[in-house]
N, C-alpha and C positions, 0 to 999 in steps of 0.2 A: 685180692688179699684182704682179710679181715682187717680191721680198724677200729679202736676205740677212741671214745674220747674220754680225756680227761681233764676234769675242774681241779686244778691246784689255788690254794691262797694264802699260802709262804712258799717262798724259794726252800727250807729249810725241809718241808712235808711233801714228797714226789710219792711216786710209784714205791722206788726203793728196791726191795728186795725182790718184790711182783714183773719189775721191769724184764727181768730174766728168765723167769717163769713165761710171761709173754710171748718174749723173742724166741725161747726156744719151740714156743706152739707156730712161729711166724703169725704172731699177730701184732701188727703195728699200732702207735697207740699217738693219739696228738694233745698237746697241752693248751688248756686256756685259761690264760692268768686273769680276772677280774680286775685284780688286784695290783696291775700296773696297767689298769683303764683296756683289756685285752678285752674283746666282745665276745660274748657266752654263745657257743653253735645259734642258728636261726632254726633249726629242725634238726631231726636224726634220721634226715632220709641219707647223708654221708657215714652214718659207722652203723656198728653191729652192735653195741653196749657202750656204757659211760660207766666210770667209777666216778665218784667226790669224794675229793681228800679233806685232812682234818684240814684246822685251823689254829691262830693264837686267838680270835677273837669268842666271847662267850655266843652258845645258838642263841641269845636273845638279845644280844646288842650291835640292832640294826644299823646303827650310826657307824658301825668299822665295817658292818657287813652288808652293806650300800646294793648290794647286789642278790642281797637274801630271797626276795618276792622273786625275781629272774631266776634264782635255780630252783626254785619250788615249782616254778612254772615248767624249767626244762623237765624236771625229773617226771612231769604229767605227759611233756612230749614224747618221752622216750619209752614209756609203758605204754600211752597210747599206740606209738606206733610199732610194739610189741619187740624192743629192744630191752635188753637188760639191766639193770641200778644195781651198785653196789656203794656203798657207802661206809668210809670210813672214820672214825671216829666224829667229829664235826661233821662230816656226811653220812654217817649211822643218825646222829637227833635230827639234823633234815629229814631223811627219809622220815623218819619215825614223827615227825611235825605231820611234815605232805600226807601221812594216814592217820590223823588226826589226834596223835599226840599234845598233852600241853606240857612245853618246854620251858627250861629258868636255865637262870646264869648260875644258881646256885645248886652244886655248891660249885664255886669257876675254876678250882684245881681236881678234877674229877682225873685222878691216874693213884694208878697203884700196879702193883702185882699179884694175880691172884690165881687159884685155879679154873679151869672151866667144866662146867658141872651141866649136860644134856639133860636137858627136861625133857617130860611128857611129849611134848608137843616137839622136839626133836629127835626123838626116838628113832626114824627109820630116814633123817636128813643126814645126807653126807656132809655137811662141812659139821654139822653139831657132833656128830658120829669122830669124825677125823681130828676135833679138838677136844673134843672129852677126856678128861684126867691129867691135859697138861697144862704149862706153868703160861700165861699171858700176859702181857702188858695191855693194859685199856689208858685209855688216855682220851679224852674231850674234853672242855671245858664248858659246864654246864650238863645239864639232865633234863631227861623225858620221861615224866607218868604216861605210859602206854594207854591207848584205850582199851576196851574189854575185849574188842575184836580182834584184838593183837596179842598173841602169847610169845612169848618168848621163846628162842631153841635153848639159847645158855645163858646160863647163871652165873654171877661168881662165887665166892666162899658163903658168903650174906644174903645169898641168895637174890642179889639186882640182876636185870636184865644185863646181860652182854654181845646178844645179837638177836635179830631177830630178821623173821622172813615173810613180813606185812602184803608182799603180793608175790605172786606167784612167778615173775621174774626182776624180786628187790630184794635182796639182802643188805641190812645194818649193821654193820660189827663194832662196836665200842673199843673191843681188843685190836691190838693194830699190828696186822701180818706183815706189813710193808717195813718197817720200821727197822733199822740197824743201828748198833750204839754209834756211827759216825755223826746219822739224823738227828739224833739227841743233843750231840754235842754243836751240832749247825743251829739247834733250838737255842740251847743255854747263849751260844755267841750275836745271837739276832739282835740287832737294835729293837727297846723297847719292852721287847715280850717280856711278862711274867711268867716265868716258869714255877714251878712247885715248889716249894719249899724243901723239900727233901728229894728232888732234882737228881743229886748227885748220886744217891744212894739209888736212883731208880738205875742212871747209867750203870752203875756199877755191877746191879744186877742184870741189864740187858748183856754186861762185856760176859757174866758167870753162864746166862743160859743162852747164848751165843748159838752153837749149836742145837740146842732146841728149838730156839727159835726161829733156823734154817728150815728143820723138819718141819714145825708144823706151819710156815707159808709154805712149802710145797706142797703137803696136806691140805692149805684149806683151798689152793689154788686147784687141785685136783677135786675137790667136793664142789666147788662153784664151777667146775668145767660141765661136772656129770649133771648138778641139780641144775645149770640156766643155760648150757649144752651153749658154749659159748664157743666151742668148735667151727659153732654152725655158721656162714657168712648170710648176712641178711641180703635180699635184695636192695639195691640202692639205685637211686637216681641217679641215670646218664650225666655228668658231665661235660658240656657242649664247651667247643672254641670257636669262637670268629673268625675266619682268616678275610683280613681287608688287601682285599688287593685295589693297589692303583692303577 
């Protein structure tokens, strides 16, 4: 059975809407929380791809994000050993770090609504292809000036980066497919977080485009099946058990 793993770092930011998407492929998926001292995979010779989910903390404020260098490091094992990255939002400026982005905390409320706009360089990618001309939510907190090596697929209205596809099996998405207005409201109730200033008016609009937002996670879930062919089961490492007899 296929298997991914997954980096969560709130209870509030999972899978989501992806989780479904998943299970109807039969591909199981496992969680590790950092972020209540859970330890990050030792290798990816156990799954077939990793996603990283967002975060409340800024990509450059190591002191909440204690574990920052460890997923930069996993995200080298998982390409090395020719598994898939997907990254979203707070794991879209990871990746975009790991291929040598320089990232800030500013500006630290990075969400809005916007449309998404295929570039050049996404031209004949299925996930830039399957979200072009509809309505997204992005959300991170903090930003990456890409390097030159790195083009963008989608843009927003202003023309910023909102995804990108830095190697040939990593995708970055700023926009966040996972997400459902319940997830938002599990944001706003978090002890501590800062959320957005105009927070409520983003739920508001995630409750309007509701339904689109259904459409295009199974859109982009369907372009990230075809472009990192995550159908495919990798080879994995045997599993041994001890049997001690007395």
């Amino acid at each position: 059975m296929k298997q991914f793993a997954v980096v969560q770092h709130t209870y509030s930011e999972f899978l989501g809407l992806i989780e479904s998407q998943l299970e109807k492929r039969d591909i199981g998926f496992a969680y590790f929380r950092p972020f209540v001292g859970q330890d990050l995979p030792g290798s990816a010779s156990q799954f077939d791809a990793m996603f990283v989910l967002g975060g409340q903390a800024a990509i450059d404020d190591h002191e909440n994000n204690p574990w920052h260098e460890d997923e930069l490091k996993l995200i080298r094992i998982f390409l090395d050993a020719k598994r898939p990255v997907v990254g979203l939002g707070y794991g879209a400026l990871l990746l975009a770090e790991h291929e040598g982005a320089q990232v800030s905390g500013e500006p630290f409320h990075n969400a809005y609504w916007t449309t998404a706009h295929k570039t050049e360089a996404g031209a004949r990618d299925a996930v830039a292809c399957a979200v072009d001309g509809r309505p997204v939510l992005v959300m991170a907190n903090g930003s990456a000036t890409l390097p030159a090596h790195v083009a963008p697929l989608l843009v927003d209205d202003d023309g910023r980066w909102i995804a990108i596809r830095p190697h040939p099996l990593a995708y970055g998405l700023l926009f966040r497919p996972e997400l459902k207005p319940g997830m938002i409201e599990d944001m706003i109730m978090e002890a501590k977080r800062r959320t957005p200033p105009d927070i409520g008016e983003l739920l508001g609009q995630a409750r309007l485009h509701w339904r689109d937002m259904q459409e295009t996670t199974d859109q982009v879930i369907v372009g990230l099946v075809k472009e990192l062919d995550l159908m495919a089961e990798r080879r994995k490492m045997p599993v041994f058990r001890l049997n001690v007899s007395e």
